[in-house]
DSSP file (Angstrom, degrees, kcal/mol; ACC not computed):
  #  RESIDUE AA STRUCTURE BP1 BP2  ACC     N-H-->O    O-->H-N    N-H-->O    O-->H-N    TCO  KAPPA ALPHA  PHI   PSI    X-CA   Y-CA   Z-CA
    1    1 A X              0   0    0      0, 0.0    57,-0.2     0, 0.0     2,-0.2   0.000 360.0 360.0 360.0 148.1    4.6  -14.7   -0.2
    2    2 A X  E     -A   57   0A   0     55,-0.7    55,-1.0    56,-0.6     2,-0.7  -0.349 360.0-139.2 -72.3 123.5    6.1  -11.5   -2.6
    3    3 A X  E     -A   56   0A   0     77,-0.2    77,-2.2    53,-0.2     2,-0.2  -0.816  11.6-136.0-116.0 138.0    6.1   -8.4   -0.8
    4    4 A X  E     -AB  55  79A   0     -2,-0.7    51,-1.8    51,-0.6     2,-0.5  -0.478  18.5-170.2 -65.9 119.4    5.0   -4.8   -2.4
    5    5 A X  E     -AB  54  78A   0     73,-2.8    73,-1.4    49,-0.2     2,-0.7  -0.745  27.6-178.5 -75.7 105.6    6.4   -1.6   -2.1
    6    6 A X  E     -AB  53  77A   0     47,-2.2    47,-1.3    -2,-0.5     2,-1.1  -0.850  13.2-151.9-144.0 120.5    3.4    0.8   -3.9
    7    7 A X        -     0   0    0     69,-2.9     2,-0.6    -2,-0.7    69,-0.3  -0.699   6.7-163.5-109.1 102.2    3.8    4.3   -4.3
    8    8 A X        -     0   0    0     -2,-1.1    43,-2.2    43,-0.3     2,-1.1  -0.650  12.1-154.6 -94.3 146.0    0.8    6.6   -4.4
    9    9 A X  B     +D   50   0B   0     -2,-0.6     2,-0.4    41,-0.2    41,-0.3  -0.734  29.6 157.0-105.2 100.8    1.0   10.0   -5.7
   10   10 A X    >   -     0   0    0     39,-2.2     3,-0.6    -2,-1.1     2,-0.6  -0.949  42.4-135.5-124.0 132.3   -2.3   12.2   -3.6
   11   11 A X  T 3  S+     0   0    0     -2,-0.4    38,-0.2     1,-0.3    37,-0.1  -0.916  94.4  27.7 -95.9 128.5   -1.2   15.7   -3.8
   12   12 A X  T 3  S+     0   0    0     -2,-0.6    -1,-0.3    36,-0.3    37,-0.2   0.475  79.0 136.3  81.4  14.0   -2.0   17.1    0.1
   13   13 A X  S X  S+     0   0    0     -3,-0.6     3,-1.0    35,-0.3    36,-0.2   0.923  71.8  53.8   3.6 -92.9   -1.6   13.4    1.4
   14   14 A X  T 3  S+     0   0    0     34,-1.7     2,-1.4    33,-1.5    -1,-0.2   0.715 110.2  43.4 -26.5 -65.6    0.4   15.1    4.2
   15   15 A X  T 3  S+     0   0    0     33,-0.3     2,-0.4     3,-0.0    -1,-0.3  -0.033  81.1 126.5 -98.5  49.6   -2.6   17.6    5.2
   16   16 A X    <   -     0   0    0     -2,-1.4     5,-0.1    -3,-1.0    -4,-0.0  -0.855  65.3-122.4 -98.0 137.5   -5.3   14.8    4.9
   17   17 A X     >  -     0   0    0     -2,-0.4     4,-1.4     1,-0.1    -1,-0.1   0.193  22.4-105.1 -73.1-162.7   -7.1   14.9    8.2
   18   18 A X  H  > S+     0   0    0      2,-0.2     4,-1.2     1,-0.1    -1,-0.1   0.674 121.2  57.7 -94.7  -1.7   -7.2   11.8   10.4
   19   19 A X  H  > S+     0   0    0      2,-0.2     4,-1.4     3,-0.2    -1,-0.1   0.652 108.2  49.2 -82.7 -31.7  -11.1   11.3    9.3
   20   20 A X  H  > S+     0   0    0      2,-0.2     4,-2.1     1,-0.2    -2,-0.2   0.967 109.7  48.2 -74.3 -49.3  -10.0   11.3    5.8
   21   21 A X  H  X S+     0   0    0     -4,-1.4     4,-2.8     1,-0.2    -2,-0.2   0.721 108.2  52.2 -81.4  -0.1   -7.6    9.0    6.5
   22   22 A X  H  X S+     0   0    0     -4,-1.2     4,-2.8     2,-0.2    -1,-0.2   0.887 111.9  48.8 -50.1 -59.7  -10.0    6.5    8.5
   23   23 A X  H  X S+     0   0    0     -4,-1.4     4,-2.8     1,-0.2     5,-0.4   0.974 109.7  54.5 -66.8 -52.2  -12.4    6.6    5.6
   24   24 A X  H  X S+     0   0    0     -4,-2.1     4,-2.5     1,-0.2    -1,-0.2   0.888 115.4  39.6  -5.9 -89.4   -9.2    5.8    3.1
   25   25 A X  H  X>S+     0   0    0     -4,-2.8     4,-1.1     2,-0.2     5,-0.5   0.803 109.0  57.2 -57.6 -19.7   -8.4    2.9    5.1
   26   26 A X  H >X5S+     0   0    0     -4,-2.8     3,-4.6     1,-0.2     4,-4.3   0.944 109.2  51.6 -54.1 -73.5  -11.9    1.7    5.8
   27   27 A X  H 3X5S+     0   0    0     -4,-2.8     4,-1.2     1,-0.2    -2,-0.2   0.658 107.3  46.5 -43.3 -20.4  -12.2    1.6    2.1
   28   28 A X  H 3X5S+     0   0    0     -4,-2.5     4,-0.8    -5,-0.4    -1,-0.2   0.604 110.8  54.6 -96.1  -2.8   -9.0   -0.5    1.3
   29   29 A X  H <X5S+     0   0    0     -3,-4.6     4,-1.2    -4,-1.1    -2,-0.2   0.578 108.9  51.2-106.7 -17.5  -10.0   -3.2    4.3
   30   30 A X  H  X<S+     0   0    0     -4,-4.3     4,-1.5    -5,-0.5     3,-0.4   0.971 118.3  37.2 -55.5 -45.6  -13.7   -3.7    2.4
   31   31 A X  H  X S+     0   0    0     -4,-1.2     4,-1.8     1,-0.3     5,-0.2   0.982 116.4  53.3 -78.9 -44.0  -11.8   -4.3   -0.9
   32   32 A X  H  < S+     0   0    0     -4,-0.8    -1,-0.3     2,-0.2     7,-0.2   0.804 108.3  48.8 -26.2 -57.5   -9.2   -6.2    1.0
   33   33 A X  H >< S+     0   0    0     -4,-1.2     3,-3.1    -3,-0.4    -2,-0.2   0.919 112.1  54.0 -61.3 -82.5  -12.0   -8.4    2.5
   34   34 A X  H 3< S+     0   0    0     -4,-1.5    -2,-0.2     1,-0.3    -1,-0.2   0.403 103.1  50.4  29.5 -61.6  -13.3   -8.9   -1.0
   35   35 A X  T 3< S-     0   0    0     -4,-1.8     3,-0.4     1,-0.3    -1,-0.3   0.280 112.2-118.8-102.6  -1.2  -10.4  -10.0   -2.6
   36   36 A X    X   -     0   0    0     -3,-3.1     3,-0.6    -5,-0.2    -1,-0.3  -0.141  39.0 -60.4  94.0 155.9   -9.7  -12.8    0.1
   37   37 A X  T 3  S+     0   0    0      1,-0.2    -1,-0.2    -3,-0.1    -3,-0.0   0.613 111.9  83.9 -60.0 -18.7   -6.9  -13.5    2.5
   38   38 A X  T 3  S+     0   0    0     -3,-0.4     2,-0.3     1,-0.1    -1,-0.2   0.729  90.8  61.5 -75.7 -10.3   -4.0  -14.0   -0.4
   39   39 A X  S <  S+     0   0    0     -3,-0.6     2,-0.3    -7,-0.2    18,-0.3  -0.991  71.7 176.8 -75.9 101.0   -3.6  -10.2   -0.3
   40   40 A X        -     0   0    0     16,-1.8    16,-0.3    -2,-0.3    -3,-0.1  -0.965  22.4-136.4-123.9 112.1   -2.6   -8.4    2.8
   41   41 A X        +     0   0    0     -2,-0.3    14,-0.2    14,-0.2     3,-0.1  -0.222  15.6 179.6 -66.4 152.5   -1.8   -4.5    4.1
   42   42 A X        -     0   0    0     12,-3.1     2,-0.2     1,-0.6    13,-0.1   0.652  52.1 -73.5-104.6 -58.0    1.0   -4.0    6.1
   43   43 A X  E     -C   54   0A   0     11,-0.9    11,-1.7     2,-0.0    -1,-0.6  -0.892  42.4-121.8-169.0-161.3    1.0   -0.3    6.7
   44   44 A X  E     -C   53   0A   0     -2,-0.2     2,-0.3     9,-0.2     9,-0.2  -0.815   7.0-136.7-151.2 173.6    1.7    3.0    4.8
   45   45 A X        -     0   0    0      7,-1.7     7,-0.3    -2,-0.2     2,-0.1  -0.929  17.6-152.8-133.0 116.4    3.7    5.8    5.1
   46   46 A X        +     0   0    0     -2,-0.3     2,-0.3     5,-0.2     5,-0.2  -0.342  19.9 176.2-101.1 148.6    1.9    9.3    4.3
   47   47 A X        -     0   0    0      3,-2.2   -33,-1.5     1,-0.2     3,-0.1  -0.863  53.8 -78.5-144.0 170.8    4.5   12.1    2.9
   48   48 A X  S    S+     0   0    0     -2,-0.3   -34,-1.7     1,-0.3   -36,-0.3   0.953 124.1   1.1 -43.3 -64.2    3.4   15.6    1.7
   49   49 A X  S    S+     0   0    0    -36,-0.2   -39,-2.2   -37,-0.2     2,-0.3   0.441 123.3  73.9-114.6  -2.2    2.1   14.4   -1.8
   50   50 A X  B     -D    9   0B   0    -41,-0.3    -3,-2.2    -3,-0.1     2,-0.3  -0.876  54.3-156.9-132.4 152.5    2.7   10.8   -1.6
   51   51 A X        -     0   0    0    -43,-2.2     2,-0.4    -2,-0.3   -43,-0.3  -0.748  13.9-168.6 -99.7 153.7    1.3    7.1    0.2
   52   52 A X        -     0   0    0     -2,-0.3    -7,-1.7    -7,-0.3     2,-0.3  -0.918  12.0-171.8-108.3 130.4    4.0    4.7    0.2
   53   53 A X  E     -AC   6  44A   0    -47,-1.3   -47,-2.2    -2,-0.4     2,-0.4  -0.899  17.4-148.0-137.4 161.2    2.0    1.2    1.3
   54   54 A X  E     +AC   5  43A   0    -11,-1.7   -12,-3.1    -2,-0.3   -11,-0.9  -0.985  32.4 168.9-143.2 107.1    3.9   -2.2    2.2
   55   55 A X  E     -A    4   0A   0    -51,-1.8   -51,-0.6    -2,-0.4     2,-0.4  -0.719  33.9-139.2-107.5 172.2    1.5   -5.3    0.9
   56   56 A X  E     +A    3   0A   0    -16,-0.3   -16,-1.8    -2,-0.2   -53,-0.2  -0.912  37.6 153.5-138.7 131.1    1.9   -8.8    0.6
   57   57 A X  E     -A    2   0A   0    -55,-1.0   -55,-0.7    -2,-0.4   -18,-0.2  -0.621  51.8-114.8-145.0 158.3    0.3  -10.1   -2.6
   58   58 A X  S    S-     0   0    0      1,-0.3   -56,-0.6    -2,-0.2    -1,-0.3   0.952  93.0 -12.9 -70.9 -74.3    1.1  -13.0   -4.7
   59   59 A X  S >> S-     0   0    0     -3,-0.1     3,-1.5   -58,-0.1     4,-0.5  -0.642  78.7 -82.6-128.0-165.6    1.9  -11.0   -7.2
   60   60 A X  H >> S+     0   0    0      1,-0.3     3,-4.5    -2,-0.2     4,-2.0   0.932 114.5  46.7 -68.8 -56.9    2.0   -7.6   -8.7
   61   61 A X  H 3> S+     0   0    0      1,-0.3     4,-0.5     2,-0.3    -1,-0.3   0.608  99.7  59.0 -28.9 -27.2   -1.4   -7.8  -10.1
   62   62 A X  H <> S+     0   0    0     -3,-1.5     4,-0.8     2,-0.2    -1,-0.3   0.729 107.7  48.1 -92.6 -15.3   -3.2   -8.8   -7.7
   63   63 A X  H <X S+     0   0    0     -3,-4.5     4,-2.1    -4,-0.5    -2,-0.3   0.745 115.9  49.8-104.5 -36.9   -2.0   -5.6   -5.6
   64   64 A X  H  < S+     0   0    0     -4,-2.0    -2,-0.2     1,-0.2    -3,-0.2   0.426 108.8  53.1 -83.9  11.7   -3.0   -3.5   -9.1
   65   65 A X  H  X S+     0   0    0     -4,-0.5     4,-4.9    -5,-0.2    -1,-0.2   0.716 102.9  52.1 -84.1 -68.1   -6.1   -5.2   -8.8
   66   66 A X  H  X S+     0   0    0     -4,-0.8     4,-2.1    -5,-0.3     5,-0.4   0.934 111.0  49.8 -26.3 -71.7   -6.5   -4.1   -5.2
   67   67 A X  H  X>S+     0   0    0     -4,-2.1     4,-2.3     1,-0.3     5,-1.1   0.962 112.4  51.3 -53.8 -49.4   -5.9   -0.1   -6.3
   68   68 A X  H >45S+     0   0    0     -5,-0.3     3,-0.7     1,-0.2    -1,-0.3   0.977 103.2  48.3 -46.8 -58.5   -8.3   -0.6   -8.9
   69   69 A X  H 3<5S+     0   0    0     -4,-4.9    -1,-0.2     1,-0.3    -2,-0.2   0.872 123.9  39.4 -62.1 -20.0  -11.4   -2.1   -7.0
   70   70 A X  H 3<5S-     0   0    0     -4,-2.1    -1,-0.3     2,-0.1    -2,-0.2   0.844 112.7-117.2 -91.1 -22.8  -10.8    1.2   -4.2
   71   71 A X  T <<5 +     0   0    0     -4,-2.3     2,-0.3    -3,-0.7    -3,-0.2   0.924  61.8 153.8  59.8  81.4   -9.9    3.7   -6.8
   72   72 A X      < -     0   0    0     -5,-1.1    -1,-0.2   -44,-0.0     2,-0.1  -0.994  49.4-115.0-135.2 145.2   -6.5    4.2   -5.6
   73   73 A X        -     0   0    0     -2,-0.3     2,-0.2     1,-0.1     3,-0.1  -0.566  23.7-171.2 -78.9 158.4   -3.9    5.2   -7.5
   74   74 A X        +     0   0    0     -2,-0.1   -66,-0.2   -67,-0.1     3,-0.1  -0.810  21.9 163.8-130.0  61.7   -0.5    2.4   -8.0
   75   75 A X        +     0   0    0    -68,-0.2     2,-0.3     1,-0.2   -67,-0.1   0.914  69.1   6.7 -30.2 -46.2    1.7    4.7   -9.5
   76   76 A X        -     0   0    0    -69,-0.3   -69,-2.9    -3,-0.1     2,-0.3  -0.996  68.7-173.7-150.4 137.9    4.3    2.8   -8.9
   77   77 A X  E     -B    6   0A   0     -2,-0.3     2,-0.5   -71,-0.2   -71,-0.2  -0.861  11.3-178.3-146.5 137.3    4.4   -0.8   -7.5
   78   78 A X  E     -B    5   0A   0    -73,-1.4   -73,-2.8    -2,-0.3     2,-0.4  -0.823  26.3-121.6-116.5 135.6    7.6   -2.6   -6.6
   79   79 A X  E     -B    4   0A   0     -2,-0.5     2,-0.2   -75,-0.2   -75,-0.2  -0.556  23.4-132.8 -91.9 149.4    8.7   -6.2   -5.2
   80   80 A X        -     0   0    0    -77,-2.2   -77,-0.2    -2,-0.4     3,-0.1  -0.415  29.0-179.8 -65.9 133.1   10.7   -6.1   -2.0
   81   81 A X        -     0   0    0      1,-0.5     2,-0.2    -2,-0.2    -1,-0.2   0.610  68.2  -8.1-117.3  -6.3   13.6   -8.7   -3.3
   82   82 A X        -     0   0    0     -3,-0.1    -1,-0.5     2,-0.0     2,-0.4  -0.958  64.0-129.1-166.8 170.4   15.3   -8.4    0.1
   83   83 A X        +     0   0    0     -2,-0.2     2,-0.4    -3,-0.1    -3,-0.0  -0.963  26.3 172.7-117.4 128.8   15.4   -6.4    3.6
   84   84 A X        +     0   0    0     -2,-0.4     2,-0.3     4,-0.0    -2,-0.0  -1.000   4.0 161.7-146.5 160.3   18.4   -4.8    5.1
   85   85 A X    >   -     0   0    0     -2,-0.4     3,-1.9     0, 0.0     4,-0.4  -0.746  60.8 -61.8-155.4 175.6   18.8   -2.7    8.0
   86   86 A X  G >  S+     0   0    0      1,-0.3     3,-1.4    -2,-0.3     4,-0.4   0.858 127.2  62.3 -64.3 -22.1   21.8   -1.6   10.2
   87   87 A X  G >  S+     0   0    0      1,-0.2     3,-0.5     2,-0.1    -1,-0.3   0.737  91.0  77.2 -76.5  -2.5   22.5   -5.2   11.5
   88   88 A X  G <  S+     0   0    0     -3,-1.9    -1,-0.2     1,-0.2    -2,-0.1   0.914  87.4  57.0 -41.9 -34.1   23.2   -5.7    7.8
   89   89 A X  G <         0   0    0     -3,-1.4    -1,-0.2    -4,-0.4    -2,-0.1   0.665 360.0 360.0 -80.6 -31.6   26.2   -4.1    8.3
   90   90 A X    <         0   0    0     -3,-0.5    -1,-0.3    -4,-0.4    -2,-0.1   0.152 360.0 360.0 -45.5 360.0   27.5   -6.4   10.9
């Protein structure tokens, strides 16, 4: 299954307490249940102004589906077409 790369842009991300982000996540594992197993979060990565989130969706839609039903923003959502890391290098 494809996995997503999805970049939200929330300006104060960074200084969202941890209660904000609790509710956040609550809400995207309701819609998540919702929508079925073929969709699945991996985690996210909070930055000053930005979410960066790592799903695995069939495809892109189904992950701009996802943003919709939560009211979350998909600014941007890209598929992973490979992983490399320092044993790449080897």
């Amino acid at each position: 299954m494809p996995k997503f790369v999805i970049e939200r842009e929330i300006p104060g991300a960074g200084q969202m307490t941890p209660e904000t982000l609790q509710a956040v996540s609550q809400k995207s594992c309701g819609v998540l249940k919702n929508m079925g197993p073929q969709i699945q979060w991996v985690q996210s990565y909070v930055t000053d102004n930005k979410i960066y989130c790592i799903y695995i969706a069939p495809d892109e839609a189904t992950v701009r589906e996802h943003a919709s039903q939560g009211g979350f923003p998909a600014n941007s959502v890209a598929q992973v077409r490979t992983v490399i890391d320092p044993t790449t290098a080897e």
